[in-house]
One Martini backbone bead per residue (centre of mass of N, CA, C, O) as a GRO file, in nm:
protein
  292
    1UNK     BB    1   0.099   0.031   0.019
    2UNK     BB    2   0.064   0.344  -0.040
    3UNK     BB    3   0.063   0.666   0.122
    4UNK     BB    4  -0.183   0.751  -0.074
    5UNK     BB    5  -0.371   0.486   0.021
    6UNK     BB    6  -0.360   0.581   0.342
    7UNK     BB    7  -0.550   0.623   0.613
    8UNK     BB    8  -0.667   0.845   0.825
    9UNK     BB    9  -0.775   0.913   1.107
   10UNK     BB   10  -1.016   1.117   1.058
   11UNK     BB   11  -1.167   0.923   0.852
   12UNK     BB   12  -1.177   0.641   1.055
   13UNK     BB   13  -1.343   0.805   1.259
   14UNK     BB   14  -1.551   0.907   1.088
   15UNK     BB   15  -1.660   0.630   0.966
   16UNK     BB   16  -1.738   0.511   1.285
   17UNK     BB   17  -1.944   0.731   1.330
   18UNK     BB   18  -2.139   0.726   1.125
   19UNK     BB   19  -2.223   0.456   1.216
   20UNK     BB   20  -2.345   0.513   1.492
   21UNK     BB   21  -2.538   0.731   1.386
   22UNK     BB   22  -2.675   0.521   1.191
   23UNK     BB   23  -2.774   0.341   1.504
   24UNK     BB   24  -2.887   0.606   1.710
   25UNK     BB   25  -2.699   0.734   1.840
   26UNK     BB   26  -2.616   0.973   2.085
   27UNK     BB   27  -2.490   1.288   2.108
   28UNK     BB   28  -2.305   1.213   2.358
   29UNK     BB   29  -2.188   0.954   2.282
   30UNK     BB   30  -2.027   1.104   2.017
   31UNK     BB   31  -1.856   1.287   2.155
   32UNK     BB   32  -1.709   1.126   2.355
   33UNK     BB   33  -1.610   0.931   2.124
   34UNK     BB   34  -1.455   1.128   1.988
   35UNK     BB   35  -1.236   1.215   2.204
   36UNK     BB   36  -1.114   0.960   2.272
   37UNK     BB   37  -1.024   0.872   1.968
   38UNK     BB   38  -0.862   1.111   1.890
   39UNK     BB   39  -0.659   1.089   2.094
   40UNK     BB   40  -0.574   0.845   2.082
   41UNK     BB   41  -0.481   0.821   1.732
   42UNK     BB   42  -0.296   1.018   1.792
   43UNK     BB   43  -0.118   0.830   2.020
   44UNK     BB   44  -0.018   0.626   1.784
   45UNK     BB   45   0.112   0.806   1.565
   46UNK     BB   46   0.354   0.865   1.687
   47UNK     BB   47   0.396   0.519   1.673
   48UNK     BB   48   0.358   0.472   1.321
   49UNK     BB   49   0.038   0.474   1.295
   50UNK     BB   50  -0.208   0.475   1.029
   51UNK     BB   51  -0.347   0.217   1.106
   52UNK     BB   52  -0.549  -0.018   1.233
   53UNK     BB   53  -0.342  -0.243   1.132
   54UNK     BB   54  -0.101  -0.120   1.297
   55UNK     BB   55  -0.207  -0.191   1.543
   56UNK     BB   56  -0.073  -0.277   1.866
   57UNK     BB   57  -0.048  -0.391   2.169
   58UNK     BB   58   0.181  -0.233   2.275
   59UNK     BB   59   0.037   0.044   2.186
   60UNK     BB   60  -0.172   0.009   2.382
   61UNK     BB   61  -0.041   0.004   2.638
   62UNK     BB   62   0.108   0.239   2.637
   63UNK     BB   63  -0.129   0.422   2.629
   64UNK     BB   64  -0.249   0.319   2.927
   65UNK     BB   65   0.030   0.394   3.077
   66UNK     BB   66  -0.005   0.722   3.023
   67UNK     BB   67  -0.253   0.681   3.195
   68UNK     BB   68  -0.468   0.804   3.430
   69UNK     BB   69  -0.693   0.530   3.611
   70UNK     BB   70  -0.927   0.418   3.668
   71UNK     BB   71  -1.047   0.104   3.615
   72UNK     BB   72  -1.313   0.180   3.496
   73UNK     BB   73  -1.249   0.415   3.274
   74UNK     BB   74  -1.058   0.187   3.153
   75UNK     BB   75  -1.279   0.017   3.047
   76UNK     BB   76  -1.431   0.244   2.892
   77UNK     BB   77  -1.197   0.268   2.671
   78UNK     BB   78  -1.167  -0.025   2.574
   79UNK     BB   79  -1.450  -0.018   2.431
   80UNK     BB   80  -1.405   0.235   2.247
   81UNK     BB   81  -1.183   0.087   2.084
   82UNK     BB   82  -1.340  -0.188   2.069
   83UNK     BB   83  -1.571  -0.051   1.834
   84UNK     BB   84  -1.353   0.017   1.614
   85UNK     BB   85  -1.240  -0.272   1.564
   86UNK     BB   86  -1.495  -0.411   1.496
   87UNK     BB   87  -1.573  -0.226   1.259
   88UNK     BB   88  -1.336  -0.266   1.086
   89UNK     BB   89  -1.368  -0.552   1.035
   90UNK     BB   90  -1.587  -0.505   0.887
   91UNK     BB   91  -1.512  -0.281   0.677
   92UNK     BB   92  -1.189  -0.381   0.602
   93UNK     BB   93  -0.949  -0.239   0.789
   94UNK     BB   94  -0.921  -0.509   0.989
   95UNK     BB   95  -0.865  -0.841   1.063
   96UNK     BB   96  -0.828  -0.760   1.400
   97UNK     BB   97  -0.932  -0.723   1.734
   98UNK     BB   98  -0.673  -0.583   1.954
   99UNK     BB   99  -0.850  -0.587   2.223
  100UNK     BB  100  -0.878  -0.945   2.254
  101UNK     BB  101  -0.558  -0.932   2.371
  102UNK     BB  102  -0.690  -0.719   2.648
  103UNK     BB  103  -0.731  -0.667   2.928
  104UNK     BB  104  -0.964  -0.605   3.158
  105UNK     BB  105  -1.007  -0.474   3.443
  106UNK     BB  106  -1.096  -0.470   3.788
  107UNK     BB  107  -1.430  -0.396   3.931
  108UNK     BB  108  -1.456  -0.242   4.256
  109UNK     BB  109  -1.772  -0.268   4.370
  110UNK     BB  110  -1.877  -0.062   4.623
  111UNK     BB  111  -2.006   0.110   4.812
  112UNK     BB  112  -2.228   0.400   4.773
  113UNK     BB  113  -2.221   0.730   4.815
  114UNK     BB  114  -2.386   0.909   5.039
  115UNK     BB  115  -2.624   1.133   5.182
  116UNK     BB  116  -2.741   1.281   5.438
  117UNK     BB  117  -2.948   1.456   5.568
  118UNK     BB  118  -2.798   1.721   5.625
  119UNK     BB  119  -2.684   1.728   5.355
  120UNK     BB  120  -2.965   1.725   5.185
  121UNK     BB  121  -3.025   2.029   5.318
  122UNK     BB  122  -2.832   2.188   5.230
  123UNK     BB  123  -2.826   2.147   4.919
  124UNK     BB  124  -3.133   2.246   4.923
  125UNK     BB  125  -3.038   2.533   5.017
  126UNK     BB  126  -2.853   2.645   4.827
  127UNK     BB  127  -2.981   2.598   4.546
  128UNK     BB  128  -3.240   2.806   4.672
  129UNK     BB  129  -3.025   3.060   4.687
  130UNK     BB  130  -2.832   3.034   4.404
  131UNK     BB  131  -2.999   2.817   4.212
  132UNK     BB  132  -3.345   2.757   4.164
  133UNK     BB  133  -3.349   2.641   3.866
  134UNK     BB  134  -3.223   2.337   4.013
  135UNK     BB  135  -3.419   2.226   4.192
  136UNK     BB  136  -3.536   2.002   4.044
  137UNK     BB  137  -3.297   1.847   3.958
  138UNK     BB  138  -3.226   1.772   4.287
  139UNK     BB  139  -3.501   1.670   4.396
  140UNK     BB  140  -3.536   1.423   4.186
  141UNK     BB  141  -3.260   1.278   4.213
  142UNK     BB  142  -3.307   1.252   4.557
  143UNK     BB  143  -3.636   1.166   4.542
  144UNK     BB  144  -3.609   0.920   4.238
  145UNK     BB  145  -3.311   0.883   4.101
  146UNK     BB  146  -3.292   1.004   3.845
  147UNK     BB  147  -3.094   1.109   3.589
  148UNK     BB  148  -2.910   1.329   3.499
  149UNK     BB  149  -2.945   1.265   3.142
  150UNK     BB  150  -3.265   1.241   3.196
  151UNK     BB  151  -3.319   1.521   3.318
  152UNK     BB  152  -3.248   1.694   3.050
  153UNK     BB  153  -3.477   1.551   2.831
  154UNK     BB  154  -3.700   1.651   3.001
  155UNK     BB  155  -4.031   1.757   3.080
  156UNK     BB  156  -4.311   1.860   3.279
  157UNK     BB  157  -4.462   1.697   3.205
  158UNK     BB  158  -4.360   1.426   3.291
  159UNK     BB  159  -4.467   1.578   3.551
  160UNK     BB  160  -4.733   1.441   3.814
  161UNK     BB  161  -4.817   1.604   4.114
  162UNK     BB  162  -5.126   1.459   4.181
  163UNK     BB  163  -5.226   1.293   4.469
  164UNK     BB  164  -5.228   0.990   4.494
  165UNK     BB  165  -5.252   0.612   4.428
  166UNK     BB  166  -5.054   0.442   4.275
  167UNK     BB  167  -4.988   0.199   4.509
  168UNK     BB  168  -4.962  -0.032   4.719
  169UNK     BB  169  -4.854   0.223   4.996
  170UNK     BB  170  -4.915   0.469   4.771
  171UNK     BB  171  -4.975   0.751   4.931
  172UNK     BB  172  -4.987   1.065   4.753
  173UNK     BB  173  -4.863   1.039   4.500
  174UNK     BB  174  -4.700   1.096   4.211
  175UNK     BB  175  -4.534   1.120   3.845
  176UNK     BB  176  -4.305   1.005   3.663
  177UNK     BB  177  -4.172   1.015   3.309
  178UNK     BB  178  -3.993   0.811   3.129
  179UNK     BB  179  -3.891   0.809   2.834
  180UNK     BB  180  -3.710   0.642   2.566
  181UNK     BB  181  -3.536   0.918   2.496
  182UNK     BB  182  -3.441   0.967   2.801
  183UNK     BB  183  -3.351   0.695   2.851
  184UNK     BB  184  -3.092   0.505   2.882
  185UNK     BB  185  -3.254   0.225   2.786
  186UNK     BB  186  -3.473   0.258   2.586
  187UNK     BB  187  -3.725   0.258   2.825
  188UNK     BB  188  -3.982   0.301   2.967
  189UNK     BB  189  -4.071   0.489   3.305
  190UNK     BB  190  -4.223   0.496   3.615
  191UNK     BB  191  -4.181   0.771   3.918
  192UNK     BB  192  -4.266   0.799   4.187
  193UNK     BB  193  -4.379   1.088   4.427
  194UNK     BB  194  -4.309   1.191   4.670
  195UNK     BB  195  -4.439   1.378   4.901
  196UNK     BB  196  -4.186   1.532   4.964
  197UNK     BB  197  -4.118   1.626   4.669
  198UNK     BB  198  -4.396   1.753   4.603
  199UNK     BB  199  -4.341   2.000   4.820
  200UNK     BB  200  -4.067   2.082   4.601
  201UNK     BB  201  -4.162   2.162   4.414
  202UNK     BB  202  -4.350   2.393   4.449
  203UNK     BB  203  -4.073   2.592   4.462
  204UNK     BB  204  -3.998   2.557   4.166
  205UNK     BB  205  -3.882   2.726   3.926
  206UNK     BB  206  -3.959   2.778   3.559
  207UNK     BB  207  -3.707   2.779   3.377
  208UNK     BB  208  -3.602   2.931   3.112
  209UNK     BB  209  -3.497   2.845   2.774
  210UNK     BB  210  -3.428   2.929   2.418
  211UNK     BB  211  -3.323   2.623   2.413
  212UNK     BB  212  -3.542   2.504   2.655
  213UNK     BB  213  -3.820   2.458   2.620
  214UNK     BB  214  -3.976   2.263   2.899
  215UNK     BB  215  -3.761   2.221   3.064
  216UNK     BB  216  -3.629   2.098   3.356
  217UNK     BB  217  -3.324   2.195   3.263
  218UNK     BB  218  -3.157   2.495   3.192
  219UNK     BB  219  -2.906   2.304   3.167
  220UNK     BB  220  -2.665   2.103   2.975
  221UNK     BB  221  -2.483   2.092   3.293
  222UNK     BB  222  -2.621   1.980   3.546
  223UNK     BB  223  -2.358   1.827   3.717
  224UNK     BB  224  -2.191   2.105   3.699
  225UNK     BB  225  -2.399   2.258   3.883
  226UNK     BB  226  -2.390   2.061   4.135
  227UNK     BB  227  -2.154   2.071   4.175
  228UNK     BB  228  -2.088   2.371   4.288
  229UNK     BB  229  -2.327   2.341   4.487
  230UNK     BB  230  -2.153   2.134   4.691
  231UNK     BB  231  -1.905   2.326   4.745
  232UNK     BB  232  -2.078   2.561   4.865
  233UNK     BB  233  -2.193   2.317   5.101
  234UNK     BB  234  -1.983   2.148   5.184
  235UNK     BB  235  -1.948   1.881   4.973
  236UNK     BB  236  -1.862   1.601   4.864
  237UNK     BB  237  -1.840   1.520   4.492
  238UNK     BB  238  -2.020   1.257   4.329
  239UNK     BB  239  -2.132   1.079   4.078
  240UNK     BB  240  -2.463   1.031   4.168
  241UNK     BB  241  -2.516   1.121   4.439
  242UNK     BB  242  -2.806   1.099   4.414
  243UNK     BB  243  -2.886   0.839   4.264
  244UNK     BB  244  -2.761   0.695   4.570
  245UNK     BB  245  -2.957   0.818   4.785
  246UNK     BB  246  -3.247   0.716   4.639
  247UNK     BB  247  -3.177   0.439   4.662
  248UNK     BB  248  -3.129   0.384   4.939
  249UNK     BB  249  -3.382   0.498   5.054
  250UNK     BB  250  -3.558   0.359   4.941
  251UNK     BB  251  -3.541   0.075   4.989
  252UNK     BB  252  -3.545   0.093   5.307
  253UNK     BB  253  -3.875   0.188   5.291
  254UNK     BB  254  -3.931  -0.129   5.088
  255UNK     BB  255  -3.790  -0.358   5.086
  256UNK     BB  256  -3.754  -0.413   4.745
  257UNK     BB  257  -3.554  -0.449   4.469
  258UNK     BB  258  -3.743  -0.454   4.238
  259UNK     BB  259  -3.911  -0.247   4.251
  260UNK     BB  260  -3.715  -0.019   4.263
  261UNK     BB  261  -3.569  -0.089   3.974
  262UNK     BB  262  -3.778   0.013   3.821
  263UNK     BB  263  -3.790   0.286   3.846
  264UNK     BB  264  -3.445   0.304   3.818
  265UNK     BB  265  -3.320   0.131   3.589
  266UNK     BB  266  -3.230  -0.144   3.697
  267UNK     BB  267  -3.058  -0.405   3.887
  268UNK     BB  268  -3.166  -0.616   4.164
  269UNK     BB  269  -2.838  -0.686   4.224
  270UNK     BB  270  -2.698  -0.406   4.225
  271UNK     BB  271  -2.858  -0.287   4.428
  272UNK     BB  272  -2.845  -0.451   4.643
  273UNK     BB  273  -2.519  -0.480   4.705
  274UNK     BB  274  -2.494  -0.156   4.705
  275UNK     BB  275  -2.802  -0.056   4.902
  276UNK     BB  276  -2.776  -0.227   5.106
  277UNK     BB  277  -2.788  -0.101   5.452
  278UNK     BB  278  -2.731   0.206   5.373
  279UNK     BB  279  -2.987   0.252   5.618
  280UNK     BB  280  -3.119   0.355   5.902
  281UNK     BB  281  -3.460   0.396   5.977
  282UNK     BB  282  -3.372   0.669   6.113
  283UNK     BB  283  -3.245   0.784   5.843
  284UNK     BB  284  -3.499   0.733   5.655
  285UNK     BB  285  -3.709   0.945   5.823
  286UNK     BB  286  -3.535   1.196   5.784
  287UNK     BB  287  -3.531   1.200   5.485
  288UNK     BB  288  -3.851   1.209   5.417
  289UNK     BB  289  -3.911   1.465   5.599
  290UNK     BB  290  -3.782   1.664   5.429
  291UNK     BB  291  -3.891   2.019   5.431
  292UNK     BB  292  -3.889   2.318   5.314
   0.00000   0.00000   0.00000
């Protein structure tokens, strides 16, 4: 094969975004998907590399050696190359998927991080108090588990604040629905609106921004936004940590990990494992309670 007719990386990552988007990828998963591998591709080809087939295992370990990351993180990395190197092998760019060649690493997934009923109180008084825009975005996350991304793609319509009897045991509740282009699973779901949600939504003032009519979430960057008002409340933020915090008291409330992984669009053994028993009956009243 002569120069003119090796593929250059911006091409052969070009042709492999088309391919996903065409597959009806979501365009954040594009984006983060195209930075990921602009960077790799940049750096294997300092190391010589100009095609998928010219990649070699030293290459990628190489990669891997020179970032700082998590296990989780390194998984994620790994998964973002193999789908490039199988996308690859079908349209005849390269022969073997070489990251089939490379273990992922043990990702150990301990208990979860959630917040105290104290810190609950703490970010929603900061929230309401410097960003009144973000109160839905905060309470919905911490006292319904909505996840962050989900709740970025939401419209008010979406919350049914009405209270009703939604099922047994359930009185007084509303009704959140995660439609299936909003949710990560792309599966509808609905989630109960506890009586203490139902009265903090009434003080959330519907924010519009001009590029997001009727969005719960005036902001493209919900979580850059919660991470902020964190720092303001003295609270170490981690992502999720809203809807870890409402997994965990979920759980200890119903004490039934299938309902609960339903409303959460979970699995009830990874719910199960991870967020049963972080909650005392004692802290699960006290959050429970949290009232404007």
């Amino acid at each position: 094969m002569t120069q003119e007719k090796i593929p250059q990386w911006p091409l052969i990552v070009g042709d492999f975004l088309n391919d996903r988007k065409g597959k009806n990828r979501r365009p954040t998963y594009i984006k983060t998907l195209k930075s990921y591998l602009t960077r790799f591709t940049g750096a294997v080809s300092t190391m010589g590399c100009n095609t998928l087939e010219d990649v070699k295992r030293e290459h990628v370990e190489r990669w891997f050696s020179q970032r700082v990351e998590n296990p989780a993180t390194r998984c994620a990395g790994h998964a973002r190359i193999s789908s490039m190197f199988s996308w690859g092998v079908k349209a005849d760019k390269c022969q073997t998927n070489i990251m089939q060649k490379i273990d992922r690493p043990t990702v150990e997934r301990g208990e979860a991080t959630i917040l105290t009923a104290a810190q609950a109180i703490k970010l929603l008084a900061v929230t309401r108090q410097l960003k009144p825009g973000m109160l839905a975005y905060v309470a919905l996350g911490l006292f319904a588990g909505i996840r962050p991304h989900e709740l970025s793609r939401m419209t008010w319509k979406d919350i049914d604040t009405r209270p009703r009897d939604t099922a047994p045991g359930l009185v007084g509740y509303g009704m959140a629905t995660v439609s299936a282009a909003a949710a990560k699973v792309r599966h509808r779901r609905t989630v109960p609106l506890h009586p203490t949600l139902l009265k903090w939504l009434e003080f959330c003032p519907r924010v519009e921004h001009p590029k997001r009519p009727g969005m719960i979430v005036p902001f493209t960057r919900g979580d850059a936004q919660t991470n902020w008002l964190a720092r303001r409340a003295n609270i170490e933020w981690i992502p999720d940590i809203l809807r870890h915090t409402a997994a965990s008291q979920m759980l200890a409330m119903h004490q039934n990990e299938y309902i609960v992984a339903r409303w959460l669009g979970h699995s009830p053994q990874i719910l199960f494992n991870h967020y049963f028993s972080l909650v005392t009956p004692e802290d699960c009243a006290a959050f429970w309670s949290i009232s404007p």
